[in-house]
BAVEXVEX-177371 format. One record per residue (C-alpha): residue in three letters; residue number from 1; x, y, z; chain. Coordinates in steps of 0.5 Angstrom, whole numbers, plus 2048, in hexadecimal, padded with zeros to 3 digits. Example, Ala and Ser with C-alpha at 12.3 -4.5 7.8 and 13.67 -1.06 7.14 Angstrom:
<atoms>
+------+-----+-----+-----+-----+------+
! code ! pos !   X !   Y !   Z ! unit !
+------+-----+-----+-----+-----+------+
!  Ala !   1 ! 819 ! 7F7 ! 810 !    A !
!  Ser !   2 ! 81B ! 7FE ! 80E !    A !
+------+-----+-----+-----+-----+------+
</atoms>
This chain:
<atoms>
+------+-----+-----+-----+-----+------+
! code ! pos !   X !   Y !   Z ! unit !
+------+-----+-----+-----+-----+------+
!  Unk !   1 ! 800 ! 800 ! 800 !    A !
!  Unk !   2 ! 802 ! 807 ! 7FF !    A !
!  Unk !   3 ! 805 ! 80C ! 804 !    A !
!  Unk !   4 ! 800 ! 813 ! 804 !    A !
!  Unk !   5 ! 803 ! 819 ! 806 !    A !
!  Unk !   6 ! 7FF ! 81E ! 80A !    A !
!  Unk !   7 ! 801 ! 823 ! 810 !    A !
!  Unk !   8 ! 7FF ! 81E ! 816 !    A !
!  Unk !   9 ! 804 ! 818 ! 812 !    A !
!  Unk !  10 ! 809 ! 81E ! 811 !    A !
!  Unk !  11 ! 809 ! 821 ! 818 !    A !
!  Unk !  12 ! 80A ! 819 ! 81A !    A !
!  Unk !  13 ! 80F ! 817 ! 814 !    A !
!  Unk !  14 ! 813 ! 81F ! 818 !    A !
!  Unk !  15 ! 812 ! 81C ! 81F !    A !
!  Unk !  16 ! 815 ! 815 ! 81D !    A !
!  Unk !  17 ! 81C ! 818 ! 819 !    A !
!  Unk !  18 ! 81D ! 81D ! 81F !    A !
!  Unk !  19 ! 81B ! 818 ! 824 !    A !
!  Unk !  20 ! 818 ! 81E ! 828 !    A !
!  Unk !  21 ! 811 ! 820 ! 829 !    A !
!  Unk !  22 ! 80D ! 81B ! 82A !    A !
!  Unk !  23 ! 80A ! 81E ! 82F !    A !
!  Unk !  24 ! 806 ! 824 ! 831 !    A !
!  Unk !  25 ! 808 ! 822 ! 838 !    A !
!  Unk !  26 ! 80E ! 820 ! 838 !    A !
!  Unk !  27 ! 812 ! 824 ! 834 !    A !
!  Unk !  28 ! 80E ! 82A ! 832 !    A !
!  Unk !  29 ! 812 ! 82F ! 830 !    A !
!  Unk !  30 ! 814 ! 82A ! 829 !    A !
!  Unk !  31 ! 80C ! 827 ! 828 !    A !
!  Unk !  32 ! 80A ! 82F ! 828 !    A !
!  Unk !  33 ! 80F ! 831 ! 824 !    A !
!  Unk !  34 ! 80F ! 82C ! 81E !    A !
!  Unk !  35 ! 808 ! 82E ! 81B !    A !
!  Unk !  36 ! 80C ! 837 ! 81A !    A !
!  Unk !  37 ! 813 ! 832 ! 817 !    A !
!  Unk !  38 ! 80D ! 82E ! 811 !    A !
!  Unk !  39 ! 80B ! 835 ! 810 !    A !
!  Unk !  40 ! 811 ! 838 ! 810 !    A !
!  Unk !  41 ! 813 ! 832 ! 80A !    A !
!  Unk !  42 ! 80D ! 834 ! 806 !    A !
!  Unk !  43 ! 80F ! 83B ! 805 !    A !
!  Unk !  44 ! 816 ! 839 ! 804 !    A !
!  Unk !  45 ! 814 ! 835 ! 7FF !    A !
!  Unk !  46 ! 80F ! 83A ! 7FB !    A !
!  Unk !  47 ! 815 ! 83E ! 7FB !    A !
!  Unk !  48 ! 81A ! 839 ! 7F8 !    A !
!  Unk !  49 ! 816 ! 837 ! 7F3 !    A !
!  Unk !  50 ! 811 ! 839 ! 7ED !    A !
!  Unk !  51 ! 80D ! 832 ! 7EB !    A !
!  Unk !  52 ! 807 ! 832 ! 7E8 !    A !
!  Unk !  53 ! 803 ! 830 ! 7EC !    A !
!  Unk !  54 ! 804 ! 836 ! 7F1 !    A !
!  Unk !  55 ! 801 ! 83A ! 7EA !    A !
!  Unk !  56 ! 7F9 ! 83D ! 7EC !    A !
!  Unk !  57 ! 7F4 ! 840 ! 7E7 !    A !
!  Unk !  58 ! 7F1 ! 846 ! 7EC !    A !
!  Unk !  59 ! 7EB ! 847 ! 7E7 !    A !
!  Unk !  60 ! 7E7 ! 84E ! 7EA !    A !
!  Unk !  61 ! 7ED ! 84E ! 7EF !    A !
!  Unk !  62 ! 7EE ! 851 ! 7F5 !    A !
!  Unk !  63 ! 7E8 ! 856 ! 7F2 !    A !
!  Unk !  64 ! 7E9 ! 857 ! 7EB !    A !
!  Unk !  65 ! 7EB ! 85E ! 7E9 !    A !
!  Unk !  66 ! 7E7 ! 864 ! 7EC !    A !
!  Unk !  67 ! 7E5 ! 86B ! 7E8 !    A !
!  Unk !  68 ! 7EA ! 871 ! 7E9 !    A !
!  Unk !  69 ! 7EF ! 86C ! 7EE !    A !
!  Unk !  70 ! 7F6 ! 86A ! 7EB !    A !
!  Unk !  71 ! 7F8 ! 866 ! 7F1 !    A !
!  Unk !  72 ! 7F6 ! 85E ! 7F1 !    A !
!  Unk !  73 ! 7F7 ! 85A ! 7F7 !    A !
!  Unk !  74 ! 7FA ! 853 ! 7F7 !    A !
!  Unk !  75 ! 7F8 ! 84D ! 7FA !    A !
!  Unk !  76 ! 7FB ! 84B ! 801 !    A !
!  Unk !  77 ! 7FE ! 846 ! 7FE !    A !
!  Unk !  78 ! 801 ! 849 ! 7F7 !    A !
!  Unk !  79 ! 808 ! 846 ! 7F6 !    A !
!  Unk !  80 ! 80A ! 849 ! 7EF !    A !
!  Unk !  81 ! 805 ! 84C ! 7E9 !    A !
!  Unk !  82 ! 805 ! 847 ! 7E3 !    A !
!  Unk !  83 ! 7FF ! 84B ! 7DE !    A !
!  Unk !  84 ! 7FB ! 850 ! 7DF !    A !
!  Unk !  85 ! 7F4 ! 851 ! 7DB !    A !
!  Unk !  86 ! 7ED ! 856 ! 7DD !    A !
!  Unk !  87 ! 7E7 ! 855 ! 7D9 !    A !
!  Unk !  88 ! 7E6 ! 859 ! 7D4 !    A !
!  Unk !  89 ! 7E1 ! 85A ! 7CE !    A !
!  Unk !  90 ! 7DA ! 85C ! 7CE !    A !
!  Unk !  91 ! 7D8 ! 856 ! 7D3 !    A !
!  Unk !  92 ! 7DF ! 857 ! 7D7 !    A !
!  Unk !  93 ! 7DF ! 84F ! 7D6 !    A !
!  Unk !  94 ! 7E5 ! 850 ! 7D0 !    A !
!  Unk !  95 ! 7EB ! 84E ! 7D3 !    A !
!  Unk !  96 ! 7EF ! 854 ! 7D2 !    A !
!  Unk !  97 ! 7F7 ! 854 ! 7D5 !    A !
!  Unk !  98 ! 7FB ! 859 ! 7D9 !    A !
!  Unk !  99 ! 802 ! 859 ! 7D8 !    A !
!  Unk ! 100 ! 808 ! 859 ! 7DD !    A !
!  Unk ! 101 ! 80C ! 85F ! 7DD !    A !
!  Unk ! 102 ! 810 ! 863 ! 7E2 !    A !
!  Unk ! 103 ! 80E ! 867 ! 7E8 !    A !
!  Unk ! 104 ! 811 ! 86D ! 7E4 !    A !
!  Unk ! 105 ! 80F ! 86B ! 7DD !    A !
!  Unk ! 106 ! 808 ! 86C ! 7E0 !    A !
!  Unk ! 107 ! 808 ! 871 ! 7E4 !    A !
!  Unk ! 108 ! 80B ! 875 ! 7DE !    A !
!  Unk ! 109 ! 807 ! 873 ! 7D9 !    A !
!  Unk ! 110 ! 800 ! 874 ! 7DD !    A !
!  Unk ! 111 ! 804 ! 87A ! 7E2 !    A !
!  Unk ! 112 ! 7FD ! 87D ! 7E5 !    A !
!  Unk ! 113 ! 7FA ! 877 ! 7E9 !    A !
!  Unk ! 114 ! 7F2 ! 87B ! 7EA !    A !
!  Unk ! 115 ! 7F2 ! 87D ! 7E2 !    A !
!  Unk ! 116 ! 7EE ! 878 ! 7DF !    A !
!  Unk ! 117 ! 7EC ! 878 ! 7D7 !    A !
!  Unk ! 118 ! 7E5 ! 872 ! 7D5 !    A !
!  Unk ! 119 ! 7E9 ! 871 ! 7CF !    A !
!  Unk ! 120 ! 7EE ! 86F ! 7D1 !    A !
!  Unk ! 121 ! 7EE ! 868 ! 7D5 !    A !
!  Unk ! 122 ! 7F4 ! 865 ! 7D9 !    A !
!  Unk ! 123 ! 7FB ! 863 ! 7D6 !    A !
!  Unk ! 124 ! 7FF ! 861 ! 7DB !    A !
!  Unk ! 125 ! 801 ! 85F ! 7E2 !    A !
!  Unk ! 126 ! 806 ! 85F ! 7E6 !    A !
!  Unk ! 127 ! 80A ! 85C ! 7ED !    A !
!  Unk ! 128 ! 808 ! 862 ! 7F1 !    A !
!  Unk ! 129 ! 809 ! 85F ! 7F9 !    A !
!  Unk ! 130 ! 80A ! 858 ! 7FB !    A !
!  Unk ! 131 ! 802 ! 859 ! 7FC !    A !
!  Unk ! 132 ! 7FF ! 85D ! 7F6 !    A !
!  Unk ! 133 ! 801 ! 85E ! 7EF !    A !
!  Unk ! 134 ! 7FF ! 865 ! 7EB !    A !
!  Unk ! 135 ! 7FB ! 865 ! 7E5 !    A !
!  Unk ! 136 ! 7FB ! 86A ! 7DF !    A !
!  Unk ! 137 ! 7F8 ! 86E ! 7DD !    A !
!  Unk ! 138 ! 7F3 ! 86D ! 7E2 !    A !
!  Unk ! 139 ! 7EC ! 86B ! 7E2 !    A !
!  Unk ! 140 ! 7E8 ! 86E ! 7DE !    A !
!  Unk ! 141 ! 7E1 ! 868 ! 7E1 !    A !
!  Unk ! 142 ! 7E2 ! 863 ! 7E5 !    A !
!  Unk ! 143 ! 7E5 ! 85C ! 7E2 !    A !
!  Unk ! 144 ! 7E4 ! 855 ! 7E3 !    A !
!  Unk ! 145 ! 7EC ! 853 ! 7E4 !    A !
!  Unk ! 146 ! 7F0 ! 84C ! 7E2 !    A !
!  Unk ! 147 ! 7F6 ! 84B ! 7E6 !    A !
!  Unk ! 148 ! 7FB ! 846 ! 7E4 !    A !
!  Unk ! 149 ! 800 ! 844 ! 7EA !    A !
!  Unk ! 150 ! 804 ! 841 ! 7EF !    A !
!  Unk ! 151 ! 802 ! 83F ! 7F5 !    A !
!  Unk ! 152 ! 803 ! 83E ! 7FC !    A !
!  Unk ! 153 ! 800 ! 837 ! 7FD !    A !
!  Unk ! 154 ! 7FB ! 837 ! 803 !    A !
!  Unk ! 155 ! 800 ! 836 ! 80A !    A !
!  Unk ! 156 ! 7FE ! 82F ! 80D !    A !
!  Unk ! 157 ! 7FB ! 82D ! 814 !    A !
!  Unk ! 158 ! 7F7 ! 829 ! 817 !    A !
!  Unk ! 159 ! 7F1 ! 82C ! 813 !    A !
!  Unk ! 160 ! 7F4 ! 82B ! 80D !    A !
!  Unk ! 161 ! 7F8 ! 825 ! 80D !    A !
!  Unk ! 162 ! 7FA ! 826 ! 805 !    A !
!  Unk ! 163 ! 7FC ! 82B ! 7FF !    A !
!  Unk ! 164 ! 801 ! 82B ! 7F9 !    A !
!  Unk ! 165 ! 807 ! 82A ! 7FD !    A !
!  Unk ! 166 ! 805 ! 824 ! 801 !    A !
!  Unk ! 167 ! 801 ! 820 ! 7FB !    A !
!  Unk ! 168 ! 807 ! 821 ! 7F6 !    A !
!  Unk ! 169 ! 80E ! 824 ! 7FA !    A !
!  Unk ! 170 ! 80D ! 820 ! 800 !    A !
!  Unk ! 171 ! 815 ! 81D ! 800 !    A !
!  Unk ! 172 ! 817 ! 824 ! 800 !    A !
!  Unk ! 173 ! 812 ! 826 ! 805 !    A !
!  Unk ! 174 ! 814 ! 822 ! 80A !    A !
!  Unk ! 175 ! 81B ! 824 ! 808 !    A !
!  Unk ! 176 ! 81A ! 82C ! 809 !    A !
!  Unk ! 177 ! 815 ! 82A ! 810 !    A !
!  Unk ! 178 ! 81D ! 826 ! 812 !    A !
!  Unk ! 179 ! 821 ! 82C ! 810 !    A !
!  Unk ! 180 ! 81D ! 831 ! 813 !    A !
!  Unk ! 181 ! 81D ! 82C ! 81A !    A !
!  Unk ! 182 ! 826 ! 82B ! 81A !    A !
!  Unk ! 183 ! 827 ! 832 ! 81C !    A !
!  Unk ! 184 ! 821 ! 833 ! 821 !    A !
!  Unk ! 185 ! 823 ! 82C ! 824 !    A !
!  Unk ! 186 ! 82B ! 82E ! 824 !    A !
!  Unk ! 187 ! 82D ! 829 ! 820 !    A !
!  Unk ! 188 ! 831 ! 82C ! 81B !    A !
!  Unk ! 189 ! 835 ! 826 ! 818 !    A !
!  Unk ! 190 ! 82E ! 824 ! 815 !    A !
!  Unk ! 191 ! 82D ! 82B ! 810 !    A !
!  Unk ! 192 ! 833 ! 829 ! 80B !    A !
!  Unk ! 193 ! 82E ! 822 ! 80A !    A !
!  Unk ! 194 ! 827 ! 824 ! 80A !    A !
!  Unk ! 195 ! 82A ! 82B ! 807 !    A !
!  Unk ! 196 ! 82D ! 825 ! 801 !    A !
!  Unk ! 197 ! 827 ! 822 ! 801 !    A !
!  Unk ! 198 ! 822 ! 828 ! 800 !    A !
!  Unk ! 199 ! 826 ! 82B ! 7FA !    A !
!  Unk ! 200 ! 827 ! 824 ! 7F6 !    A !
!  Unk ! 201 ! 81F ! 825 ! 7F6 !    A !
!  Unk ! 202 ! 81F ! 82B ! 7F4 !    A !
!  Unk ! 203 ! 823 ! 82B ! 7EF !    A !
!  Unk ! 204 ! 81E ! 824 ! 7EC !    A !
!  Unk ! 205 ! 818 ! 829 ! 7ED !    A !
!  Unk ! 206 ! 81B ! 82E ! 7EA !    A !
!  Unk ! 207 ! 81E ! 82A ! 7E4 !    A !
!  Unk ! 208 ! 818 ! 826 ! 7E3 !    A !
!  Unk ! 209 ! 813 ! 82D ! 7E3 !    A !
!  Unk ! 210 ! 818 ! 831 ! 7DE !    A !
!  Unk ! 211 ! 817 ! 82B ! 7D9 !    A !
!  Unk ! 212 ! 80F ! 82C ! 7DA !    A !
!  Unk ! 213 ! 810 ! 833 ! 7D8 !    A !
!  Unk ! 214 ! 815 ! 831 ! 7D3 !    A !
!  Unk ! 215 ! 810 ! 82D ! 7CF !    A !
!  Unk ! 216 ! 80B ! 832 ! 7D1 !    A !
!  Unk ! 217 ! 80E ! 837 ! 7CD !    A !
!  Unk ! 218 ! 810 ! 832 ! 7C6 !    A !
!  Unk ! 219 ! 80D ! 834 ! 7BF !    A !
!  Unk ! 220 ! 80A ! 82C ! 7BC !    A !
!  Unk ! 221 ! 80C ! 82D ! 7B6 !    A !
!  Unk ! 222 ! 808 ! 826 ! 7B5 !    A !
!  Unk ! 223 ! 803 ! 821 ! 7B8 !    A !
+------+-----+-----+-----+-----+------+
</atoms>
């Protein structure tokens, strides 16, 4: 039978490497701590890598583009913006893209934000804060948005017991969770093996996803 990985398995799978807590009662301090290190490897791995299972489709999100507003918010666990496209056509049903350029692009392209023209809808969007992004020109109406991105997975705990990392990364998980505990349990001898353990992985994950991207990108000439 097939072993599953889910955040109680790997709270034990942690427990049993480290040989601590095990208990709440006997040895707090480790049991209170080792949910903060799988955290801690979760935000570590959305770090490390760009696969595409971390890639979302926001459609309407966070609150599509609001009339004479320049600024978007981003979604609390936005990683990396991948496309962007707002509805566009009679019906605000077309979709129509927003193109990445710089803070200053925009803001010289479109210099005074309140000034808004009906004829002329968004073009562009830009990296404004690590929680918005600016539009220009600015709205003229309210449009529905489309956001392509890489996300954030939902962290793991007792409610929710999967997400992408534990279903398709679950070696590298434990690996991360592992690294994290060496230095918080002074066990400094044990970094250069999970440290090794971690960048084989990634390096794999990586490898296999830029192929992905590789054999995304290619013209078929031939059926």
């Amino acid at each position: 039978m097939p072993t599953y990985v889910n955040y109680t398995s790997l709270v034990s799978d942690v427990t049993n490497y480290i040989e601590r807590g095990q208990s709440a009662v006997t040895d707090a301090t480790v049991y209170n701590q080792i949910p903060r290190l799988i955290n801690a490897a979760e935000r570590k791995l959305a770090q490390a890598l760009k696969l595409l299972g971390q890639i979302e489709v926001l459609t309407d999100s966070p609150s599509g583009l609001q009339i004479n507003n320049p600024i978007v918010t981003k979604p609390d666990r936005w990683r990396g913006t991948v496309s962007m496209f707002y509805g566009g056509g009679a019906q605000k049903n077309t979709r129509t893209p927003l193109y990445p350029r710089s803070y200053e692009y925009c803001r010289t392209y479109w210099p005074d934000s309140t000034i808004v023209d009906p004829g002329q809808p968004p073009l562009f969007y830009s990296e404004m804060q690590y929680s918005h992004w600016l539009i220009t020109p600015t709205p003229p109406d309210n449009y529905p948005l489309e956001i392509v991105a890489y996300m954030q997975p939902s962290l793991l705990d007792d409610g929710n017991q999967e997400n992408f990392w534990s279903i398709y990364t679950p070696n590298l998980l434990l690996y991360g969770a592992l690294l994290e505990a060496a230095p918080f349990l002074k066990g400094d001898e044990r970094i250069p093996v999970w440290q090794g353990f971690w960048d084989r992985e990634v390096a794999m994950l990586n490898g296999q996803d830029l192929q992905r991207e590789m054999d995304r990108a290619a013209v078929r000439k031939a059926v």
